[in-house]
N, C-alpha and C positions, 0 to 999 in steps of 0.2 A: 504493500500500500504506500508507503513512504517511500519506494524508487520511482512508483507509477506519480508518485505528487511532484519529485526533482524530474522527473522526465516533461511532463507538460510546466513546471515554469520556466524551466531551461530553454523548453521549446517560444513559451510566449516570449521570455528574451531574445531571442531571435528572430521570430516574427518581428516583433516593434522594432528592433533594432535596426531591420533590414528596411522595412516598411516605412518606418520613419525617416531613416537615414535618405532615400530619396524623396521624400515626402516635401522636408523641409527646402528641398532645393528649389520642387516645382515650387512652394509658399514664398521661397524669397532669397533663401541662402546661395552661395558660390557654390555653381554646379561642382557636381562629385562631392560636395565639404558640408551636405545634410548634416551630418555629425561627424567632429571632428574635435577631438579633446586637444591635442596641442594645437591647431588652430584658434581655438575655443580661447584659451589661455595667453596665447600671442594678442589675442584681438583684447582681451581683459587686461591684459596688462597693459598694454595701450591706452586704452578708455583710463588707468587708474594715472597715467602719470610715468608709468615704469620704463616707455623708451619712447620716440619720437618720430617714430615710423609713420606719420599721418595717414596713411592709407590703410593702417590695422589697428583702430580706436573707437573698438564696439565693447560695451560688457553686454555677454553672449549671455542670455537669460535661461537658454540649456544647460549651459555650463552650473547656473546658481540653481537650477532646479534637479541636475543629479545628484548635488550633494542634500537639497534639503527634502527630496521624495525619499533619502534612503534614512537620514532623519526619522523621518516620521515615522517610515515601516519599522525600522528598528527600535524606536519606542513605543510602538502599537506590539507589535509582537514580542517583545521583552528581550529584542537583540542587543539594546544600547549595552555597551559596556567598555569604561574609559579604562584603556589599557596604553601600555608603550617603554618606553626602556631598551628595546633592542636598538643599537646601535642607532639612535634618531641623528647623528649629523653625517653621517656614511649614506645614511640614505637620502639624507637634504642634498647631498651631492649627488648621489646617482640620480633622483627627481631631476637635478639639472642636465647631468648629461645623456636620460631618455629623452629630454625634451629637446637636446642638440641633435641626437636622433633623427628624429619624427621632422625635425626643424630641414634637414638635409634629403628626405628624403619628399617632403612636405607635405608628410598629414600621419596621424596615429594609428594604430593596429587596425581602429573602424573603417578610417576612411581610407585606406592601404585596399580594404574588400569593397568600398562602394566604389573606390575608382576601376578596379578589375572589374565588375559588375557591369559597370557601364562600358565594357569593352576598353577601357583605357589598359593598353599591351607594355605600357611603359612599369607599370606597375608590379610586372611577374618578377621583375630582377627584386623589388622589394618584400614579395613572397617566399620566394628561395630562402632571401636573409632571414628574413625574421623565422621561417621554420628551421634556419641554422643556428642562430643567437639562442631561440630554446633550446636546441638540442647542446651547445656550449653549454649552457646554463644548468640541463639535466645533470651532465657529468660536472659538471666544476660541485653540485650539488652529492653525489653519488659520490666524490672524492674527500668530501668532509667540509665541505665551505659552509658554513653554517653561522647567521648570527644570533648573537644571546638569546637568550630565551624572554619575552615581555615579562612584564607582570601587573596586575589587575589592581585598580583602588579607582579611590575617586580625585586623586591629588595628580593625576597625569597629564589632564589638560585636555582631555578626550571633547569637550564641549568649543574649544576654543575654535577649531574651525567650522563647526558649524554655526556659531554663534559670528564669526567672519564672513560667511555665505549671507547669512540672513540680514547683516548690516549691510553687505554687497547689493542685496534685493532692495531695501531702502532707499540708497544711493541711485541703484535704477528706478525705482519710481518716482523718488523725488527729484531726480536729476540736479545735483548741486554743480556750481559752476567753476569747481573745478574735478569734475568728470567730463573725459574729452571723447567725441564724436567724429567720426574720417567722415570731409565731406568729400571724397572720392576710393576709387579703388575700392578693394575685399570688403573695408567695414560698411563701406553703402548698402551692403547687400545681405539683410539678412530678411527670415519672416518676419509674420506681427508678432509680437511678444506676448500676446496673448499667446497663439498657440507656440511656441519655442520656449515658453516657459511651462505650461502645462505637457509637449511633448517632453520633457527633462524632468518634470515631477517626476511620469508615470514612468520611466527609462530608470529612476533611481530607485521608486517602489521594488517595482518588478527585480532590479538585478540587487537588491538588495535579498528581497526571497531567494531565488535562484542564485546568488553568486557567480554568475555568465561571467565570465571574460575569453577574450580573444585568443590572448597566449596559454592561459589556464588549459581552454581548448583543446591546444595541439600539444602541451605537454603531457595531456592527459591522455591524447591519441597514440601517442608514441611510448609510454606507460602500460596501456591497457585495449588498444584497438579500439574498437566500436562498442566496449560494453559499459562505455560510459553515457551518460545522458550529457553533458557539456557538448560531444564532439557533435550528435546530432542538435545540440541546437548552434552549431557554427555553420552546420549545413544546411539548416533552416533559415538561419541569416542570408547563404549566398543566393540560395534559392529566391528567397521572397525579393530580396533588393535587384537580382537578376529580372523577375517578371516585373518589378515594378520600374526599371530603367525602360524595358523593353514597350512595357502599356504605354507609359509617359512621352516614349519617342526619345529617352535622353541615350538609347545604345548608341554606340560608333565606336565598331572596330577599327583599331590601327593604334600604329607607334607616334602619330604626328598631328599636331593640331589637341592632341588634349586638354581639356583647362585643368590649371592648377600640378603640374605635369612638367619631367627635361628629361633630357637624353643622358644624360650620365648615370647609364645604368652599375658601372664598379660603387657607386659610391652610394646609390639608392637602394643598394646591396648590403654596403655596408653598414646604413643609417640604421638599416632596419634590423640587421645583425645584431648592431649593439641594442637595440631597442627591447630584441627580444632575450638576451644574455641578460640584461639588469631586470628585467618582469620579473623574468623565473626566480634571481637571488631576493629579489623583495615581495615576492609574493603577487603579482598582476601586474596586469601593465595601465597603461594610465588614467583609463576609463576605470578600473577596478579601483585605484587606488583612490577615489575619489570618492565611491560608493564606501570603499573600508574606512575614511575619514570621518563617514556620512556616521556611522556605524561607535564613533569614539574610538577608534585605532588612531592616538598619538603619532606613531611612527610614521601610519599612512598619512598624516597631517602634515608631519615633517618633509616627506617625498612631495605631497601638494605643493608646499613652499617654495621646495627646491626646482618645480616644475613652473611657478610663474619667476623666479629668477632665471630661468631657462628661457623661461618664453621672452623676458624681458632683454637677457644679455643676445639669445640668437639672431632679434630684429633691431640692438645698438650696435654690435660688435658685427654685421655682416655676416652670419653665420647662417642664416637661412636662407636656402635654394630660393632658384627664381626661374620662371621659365627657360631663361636661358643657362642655366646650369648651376652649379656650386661654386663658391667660390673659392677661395685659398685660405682664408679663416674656418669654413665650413667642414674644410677635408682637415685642417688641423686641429681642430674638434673630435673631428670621428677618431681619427691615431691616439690624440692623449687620452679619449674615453676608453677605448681597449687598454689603453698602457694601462691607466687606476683601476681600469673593472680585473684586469690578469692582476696588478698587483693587490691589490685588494682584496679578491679571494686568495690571494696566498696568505695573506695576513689572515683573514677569519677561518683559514685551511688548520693554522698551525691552533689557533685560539679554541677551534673546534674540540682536535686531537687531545 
């Protein structure tokens, strides 16, 4: 009874995820980037002040309503629980360098499948990676890489991002003048915030019960084949978001002309790589780690942090792709994240043991 209950929420995560994910593009958002957690966070960090990219200066009303529909569920169902302790600024920096990631290859594990989905072909070099990053991540895992163990109170702080979201929610409604708005380019373009905030409620309910994530996913595939319920609802995601490109009219296949999209497939390889090697050491990857925030997981709050410092330093420092490719800060990003993730698990290898 209780695998047939993980099996259909899993699945409804993947339905909305998929369904959504193009949903919001046709309502308003940057084709292919319906849902897009480090876009999401590039553009928030923008609106708050954090870099000065004018053309990515939205606070993304998605983004505030994953963390506070998981919120809720979590206090509805008696999930909240403020915990943390493991290793919280190893993970402020990994948070930064998944977000250098996702920043290089330009969109997160979700939107990495809505742009395949819509036939964007540029995008399989960044599938490879990220099913190579977790399998790195299995074994650096399997080898002893392990950090501290949490532990549970109410002195952790576990309310502090959510009670961040929720002042976030405020500031969008009330719009204070100094919260900044792009009046061109990516941040022009999102839906009504009516529905981008109710599609993020019900996205952070839902993967709050279910615990869906992306990477989770495929570590779990490669673990245990298909007799998991996570893997079928990742195939339920591609599915649904595949029919729904194809109703919509948003498919087109090819390498060229994609939006939000470049050709330097080594490096969209490797964005993704790293992206999916630091999921697995921290537990999800960036959509999840939002919902565990959501949830009172401390540590997860700390990866949050580290992910709009990410989002914030990617679009000062040049570090984020552009249709016409990556740049020389960007690939220098990706080397020094592998250098600290290789050295890093040697460090929690030996702390393990």
């Amino acid at each position: 009874m209780m695998r047939n209950r993980e099996f259909w929420l899993v699945a409804l995560s993947g339905l909305l995820l998929g369904g959504l994910g193009v949903m919001l593009s046709v309502w308003g958002n940057p084709e292919n980037s319906g849902i897009c957690v480090s876009c999401f966070i590039e553009n928030s960090a923008g609106a708050l002040g954090l870099h000065d990219n004018q053309r990515m200066q939205y606070l993304r009303p998605e983004l505030l309503g994953f963390v506070l529909g998981s919120v809720v569920s979590a206090l509805i169902f008696r999930d909240f629980s403020s915990r943390g302790g493991s290793a919280p600024l190893a993970r402020l920096f990994l948070g930064v360098f998944m977000i250098f990631g996702c920043a290089v290859f330009i969109g997160c594990p979700i939107k990495l499948l809505l742009r395949l989905t819509a036939g964007d072909l540029t995008a399989v070099a960044g599938v490879i990676g990220l099913v190579a990053g977790v399998w790195i991540g299995l074994k650096s895992l399997s080898h002893g890489v392990e950090f501290v163990p949490q532990s549970h109170g109410k002195g952790h702080g576990g309310l502090m991002i959510p009670g961040m979201f929720l002042l976030l929610l405020v500031f969008f409604l009330v719009r204070p003048g100094f919260l900044l708005f792009s009046s061109q380019g990516g941040g022009t373009q999102f839906a009504p915030w009516q529905l981008a905030l109710s599609s993020g409620l019900i996205l952070g309910v839902v993967a709050q019960r279910s615990r869906f994530c992306i990477t989770g996913s495929i570590r779990n595939f490669m673990l245990m084949g298909l007799r998991v319920p996570a893997v079928w609802g990742l195939f339920i995601f591609v599915a649904v978001a595949l029919v729904a490109n194809v109703a919509s009219g948003r498919f087109n296949l090819g390498l060229y002309g994609q939006p939000g999209a470049h050709g330097d497939f080594l490096w969209s390889f490797l964005g993704m790589g790293l992206v999916g090697w630091i999921s697995v050491l921290i537990g999800g990857c960036p959509f999840r780690q939002l919902i565990k925030a959501g949830e009172g997981d401390a540590d997860a709050g700390m990866v949050v942090v580290g992910m709009f410092i990410g989002g914030a330093l990617a679009q000062s420092w040049g570090i984020a792709a552009t249709a016409s490719g990556v740049s020389t800060y960007g690939k220098i990003s990706i080397l020094i994240g592998f250098a600290l993730v290789a050295a890093g698990s040697l460090l929690f290898r030996e702390r393990a043991e």
